[in-house]
Steps between C-alpha positions, in 0.01 A plus 500: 500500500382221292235526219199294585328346212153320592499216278125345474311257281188285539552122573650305184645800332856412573573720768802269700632441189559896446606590815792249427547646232561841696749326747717416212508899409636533836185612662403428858186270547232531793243245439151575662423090522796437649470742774163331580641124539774719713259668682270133553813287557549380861671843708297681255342823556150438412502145661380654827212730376372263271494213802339795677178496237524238346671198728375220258777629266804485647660155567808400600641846610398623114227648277356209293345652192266206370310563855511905422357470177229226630401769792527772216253281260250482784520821672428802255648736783810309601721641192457820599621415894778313326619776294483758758791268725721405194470866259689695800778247583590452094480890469744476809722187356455693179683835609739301705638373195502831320678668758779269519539469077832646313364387195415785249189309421244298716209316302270436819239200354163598593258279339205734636626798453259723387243322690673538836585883439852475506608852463894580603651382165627699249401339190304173403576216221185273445540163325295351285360251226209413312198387716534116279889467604433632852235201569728252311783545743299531858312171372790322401677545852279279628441624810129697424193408350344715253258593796783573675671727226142661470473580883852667457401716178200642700654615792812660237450840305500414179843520236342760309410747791884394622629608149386823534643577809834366499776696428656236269354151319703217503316212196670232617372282168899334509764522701706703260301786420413548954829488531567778199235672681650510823811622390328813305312595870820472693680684230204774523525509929865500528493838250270602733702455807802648333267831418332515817 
């Protein structure tokens, strides 16, 4: 049976860029975002019960996501439905791919980890950076405003609190030292395995 390791991070604190990292170790990689364009794509499995409550946002056979977020900015309750259709079917697409791994490791990417309650993991590896580098690199993509980034933070528990739970920090300050960092926590879970 594989070892699942959560990996988690709030937006900006290079959280892609580690679970790369983790792939080149030789670990498996389920990615919680991808699932989600998976799950809205057109055959998807939320496609239907999302046309079901909300039939503004699905076009074209597909979930679009700039209408989801406008219904989400204007209805208070409508996250809430949404997340009660999509949580169960990436939990499902989730397990799915943990059934079927032969890797000794599988780094699932959760960016709201603690916040959605994932519980059937065996250990956790936060990553993270200082609060001035983590706006820096959301801003510079481009794609947010600093409202945006804002709105993001709020609905995120915060690094610190994160910290403190994890079972492992990952500073990802340079490239370098995540990746020495990596490579110590995969050295520490494959003596694990091997004494389990």
């Amino acid at each position: 049976m594989t070892f699942r390791l959560g990996l988690t991070g709030s937006i900006g604190m290079g959280k892609s860029t580690t679970a790369q990292l983790f792939v080149e170790e030789g670990c498996a990689l389920w990615d919680a975002d991808a699932a989600v364009h998976r799950l809205y794509a057109p055959g998807g499995a939320a496609v239907a019960p999302i046309a079901g409550a909300f039939p503004e946002a699905v076009e074209d056979g597909a979930v679009n996501r700039a209408r989801l977020r406008a219904i989400i900015a204007r209805d208070p309750d409508a996250l809430k439905r949404i997340e009660a259709i999509v949580h169960p079917l990436v939990t499902r697409d989730r397990a799915d791919f943990l059934a079927a791994q032969s890797a000794d490791v599988t780094v699932l990417d959760i960016p709201l980890l603690f916040e959605t309650g994932v519980a059937d993991l065996d250990a956790v590896a936060v990553v993270s950076a200082p609060p001035e580098e983590q706006r820096a690199r959301v801003l510079a993509r481009g794609t947010m405003s600093e409202a945006d980034f804002e709105a993001i933070l709020a609905r995120q528990m915060p690094d610190a609190e994160k910290r403190a739970r994890a079972d492992y920090v990952i500073e990802t300050d340079t490239p370098a030292h995540a990746r020495e960092q990596v490579r110590t926590i995969l050295a520490d879970i494959r003596r694990r395995i091997a004494h389990a």
